[in-house]
Each structure stands twice: as C-alpha cells, then as structure tokens.
C-alpha positions in Angstrom: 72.9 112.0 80.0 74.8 110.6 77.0 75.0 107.0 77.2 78.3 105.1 77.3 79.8 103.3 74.5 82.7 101.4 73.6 85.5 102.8 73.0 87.1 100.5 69.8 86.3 97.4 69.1 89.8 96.3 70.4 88.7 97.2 73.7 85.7 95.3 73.4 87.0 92.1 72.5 89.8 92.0 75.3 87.0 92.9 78.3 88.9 95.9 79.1 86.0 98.1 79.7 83.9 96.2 81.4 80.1 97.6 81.9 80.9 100.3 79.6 78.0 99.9 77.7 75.9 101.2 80.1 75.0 104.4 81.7 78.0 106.2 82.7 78.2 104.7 87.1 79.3 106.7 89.9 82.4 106.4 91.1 80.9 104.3 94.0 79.6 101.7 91.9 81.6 102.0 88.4 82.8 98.5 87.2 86.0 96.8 87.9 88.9 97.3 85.3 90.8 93.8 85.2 94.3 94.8 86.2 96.4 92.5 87.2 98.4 92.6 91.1 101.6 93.1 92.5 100.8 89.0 92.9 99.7 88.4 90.1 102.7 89.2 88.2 105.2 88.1 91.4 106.7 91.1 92.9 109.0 91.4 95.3 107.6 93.2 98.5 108.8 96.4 99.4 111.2 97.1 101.2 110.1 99.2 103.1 105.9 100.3 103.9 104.5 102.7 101.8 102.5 105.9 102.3 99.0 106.1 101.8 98.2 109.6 101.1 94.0 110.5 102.3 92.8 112.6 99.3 92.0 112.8 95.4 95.0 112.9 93.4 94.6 115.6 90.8 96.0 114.2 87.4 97.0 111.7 85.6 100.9 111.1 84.6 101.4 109.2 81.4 104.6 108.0 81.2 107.0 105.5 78.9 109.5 103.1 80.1 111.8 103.8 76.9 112.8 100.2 76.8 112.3 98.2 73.4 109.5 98.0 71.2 108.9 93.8 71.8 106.2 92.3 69.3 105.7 89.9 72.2 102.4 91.1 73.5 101.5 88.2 76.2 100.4 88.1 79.2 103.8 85.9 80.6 106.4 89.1 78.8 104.1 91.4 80.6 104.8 89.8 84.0 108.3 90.2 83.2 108.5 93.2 81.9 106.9 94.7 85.2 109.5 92.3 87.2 112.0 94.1 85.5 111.0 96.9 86.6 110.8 96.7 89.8 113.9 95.3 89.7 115.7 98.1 88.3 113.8 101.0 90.7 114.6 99.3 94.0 118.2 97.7 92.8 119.4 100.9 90.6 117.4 103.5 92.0 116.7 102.7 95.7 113.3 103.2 95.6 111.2 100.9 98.1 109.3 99.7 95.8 108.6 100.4 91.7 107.9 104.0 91.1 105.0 104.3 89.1 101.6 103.0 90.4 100.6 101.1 87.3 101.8 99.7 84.2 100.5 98.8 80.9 102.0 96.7 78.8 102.7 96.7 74.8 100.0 93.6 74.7 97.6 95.8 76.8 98.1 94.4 79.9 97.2 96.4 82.9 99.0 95.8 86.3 99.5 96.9 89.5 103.5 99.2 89.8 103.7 99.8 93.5 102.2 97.9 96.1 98.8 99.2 97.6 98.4 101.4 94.4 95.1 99.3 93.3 93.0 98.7 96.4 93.5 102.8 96.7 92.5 103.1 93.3 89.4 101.0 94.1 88.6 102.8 97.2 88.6 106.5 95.4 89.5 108.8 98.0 93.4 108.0 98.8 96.5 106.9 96.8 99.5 105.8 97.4 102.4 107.8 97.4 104.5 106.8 94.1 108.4 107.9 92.9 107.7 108.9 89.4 107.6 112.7 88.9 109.2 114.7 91.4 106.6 117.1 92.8 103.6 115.1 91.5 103.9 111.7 93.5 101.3 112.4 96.4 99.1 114.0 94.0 99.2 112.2 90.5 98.2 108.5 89.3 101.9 107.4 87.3 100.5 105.0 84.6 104.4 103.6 82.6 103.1 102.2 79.0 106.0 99.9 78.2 107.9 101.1 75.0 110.1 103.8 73.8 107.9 106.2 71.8 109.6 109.3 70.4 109.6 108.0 66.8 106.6 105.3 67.2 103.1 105.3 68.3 101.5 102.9 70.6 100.4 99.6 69.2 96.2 99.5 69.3 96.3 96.9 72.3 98.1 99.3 74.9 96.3 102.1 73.5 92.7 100.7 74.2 94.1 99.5 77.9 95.7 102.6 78.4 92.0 104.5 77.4 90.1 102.3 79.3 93.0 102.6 82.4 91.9 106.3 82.3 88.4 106.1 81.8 88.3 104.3 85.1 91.0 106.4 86.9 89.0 109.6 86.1 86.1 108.2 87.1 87.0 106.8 90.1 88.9 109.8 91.7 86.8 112.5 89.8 89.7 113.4 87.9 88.3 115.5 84.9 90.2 114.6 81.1 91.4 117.9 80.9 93.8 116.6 83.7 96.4 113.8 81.8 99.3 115.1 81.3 102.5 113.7 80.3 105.0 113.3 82.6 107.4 116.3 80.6 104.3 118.5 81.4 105.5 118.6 85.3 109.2 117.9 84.7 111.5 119.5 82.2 114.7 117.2 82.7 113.2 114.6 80.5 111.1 113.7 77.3 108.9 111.6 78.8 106.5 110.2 77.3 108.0 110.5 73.7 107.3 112.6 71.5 104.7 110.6 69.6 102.9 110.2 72.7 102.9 113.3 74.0 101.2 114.3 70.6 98.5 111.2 71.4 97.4 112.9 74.6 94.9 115.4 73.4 93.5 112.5 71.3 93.3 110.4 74.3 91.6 113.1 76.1 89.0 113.9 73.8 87.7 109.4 73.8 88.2 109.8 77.7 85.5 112.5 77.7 83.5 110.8 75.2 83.1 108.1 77.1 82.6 109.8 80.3 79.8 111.7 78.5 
C-alpha cells in the first residue's frame, strides 16, 4: 500500500492534514480535520430542525460563493464571512439554515455551513440534508470556497484546506475522487464554481487520489 504524504508544504505548516504522514486509516479511525463549528464561528440556530439522511452520500459538490476576492485571510473575516452567509440563505432565501454543509475560506479556514453537517461527517454513514444543488442535497457533501472564481484561481491557502477537506470527506464516506464535481456538473442554471475552478477539479482529483494511495 502506498504510503501517505503530504500534500504541499502549505498544508503542512497550517496542521490541515493532520496524521497524514502515515499509512492511509480506515475511515473508522482516520484523523480529525480541524474545522471549525457552527459555534465556533457564532451562528444563528436554525430555524427550523434539520434532516439527517442514514446513508453515504455519493459526491462531492465544490462550489463558490462569488463574493469578493478579500486579501484578508484570518481566522476573525472567516467567521464573518460564514455569518454572512448564513445570514443571506435564511434572510434572502428562506432556507432554515445555510445551504451548503461546509465552507472554506480564502485564508483556508474550514468550518462547519449547516448545523449537524460535522458530527455526520465524523460519524461516516449519514449526512445532513443541505440546500445547495437541487437534486443533489440528500446525496452530495456542498463544500462553498469563498471567492468569485471565473477569471482567478484559488489562493494556495484555500486550495490546501480545500484538498485536505476532500481527502478526509472521501475517506470518511468512501467517496472515491472520481466523484467531485462542481456544482454546474449537476445544475445547468449556473456557472458555479467559476470557470477557473471548474478547470482546477481534475487537478484536485488527481492529489486526492494520491494521497489516498
């Protein structure tokens, strides 16, 4: 079996992958990822419960929140980024609760979307059911990277957190790398998640594998 290694040196340095030099783990005992929770960055609570679905979901969704390009990568925006968020789904939208499950923020900051999403996560055989794609939300993990990238890549920070995001999604729920898709692969009314990317996700399929071995 090939062994793990890290993914960049980026990820390295900012504890992202924890464990990952090791052996590739079962999905019973495969490290942690540091993500942050719906506490942690002070959401509101739902307003209404949500639905835990029993069962694997099949894919991952990689979206963007096509909001500005900050160069304010900390941890404090990051909170308030996802506050906005949240803000916007249940306020604007009507949504109970923010749509996507997780988040990842232009510093790299993982975080919980909608409540319940990580202790599903954690448990590997459930999920909760999301707003972000119609069609895919009881069976797809919605990951927004904050940013609006049809003309501009991901800065190296979100990129590494959103590697390491799917290395640990995959191998949690047994989700092979074949299966992250964009979120215009399952929806045509939109261009989600940017042209630049959409053309990222074969890349970030191929250093999921790797690391998966």
């Amino acid at each position: 079996m090939v062994r793990r290694r890290t993914l960049l040196g980026g990820v390295a340095a900012s504890g992202l992958l924890l464990g990952l030099g090791a052996t590739p783990a079962s999905a019973a005992n495969a490290p942690d990822l540091p993500i942050r929770t719906c506490d942690d960055w002070g959401a509101r609570p739902p307003s209404a419960p949500t639905t835990l679905v029993y069962g694997k979901p099949e894919r991952i969704l990689v979206h963007h929140t096509a909001t500005d390009n900050v160069t304010d990568y900390s941890e404090a925006h990051a909170f308030e980024h996802a506050r906005w968020i949240q803000d916007r789904h249940m306020d604007v939208n009507g949504w109970l609760d923010s749509g996507q499950h997780f988040t990842n923020s232009r510093g790299g900051f993982l975080m919980e979307g909608r409540h319940g999403s990580l202790d599903a996560l954690r448990a590997g055989d459930r999920l909760v059911e999301g707003a972000h794609c119609p069609g895919q939300n009881r069976i797809a993990i919605g990951i927004e990277n904050e940013g609006l990238y049809t003309a501009e890549e991901p800065p190296r920070e979100q990129w590494d957190s959103l590697v390491s995001f799917c290395v640990y999604t995959c191998e949690r729920y047994g989700i092979a790398p074949a299966a992250i898709d964009g979120h215009r692969d399952h929806y045509d009314d939109t261009v989600c998640p940017g042209d630049k990317l959409y053309s990222l996700l074969p890349r970030l399929r191929q250093e999921v594998a790797r690391v998966l071995g």
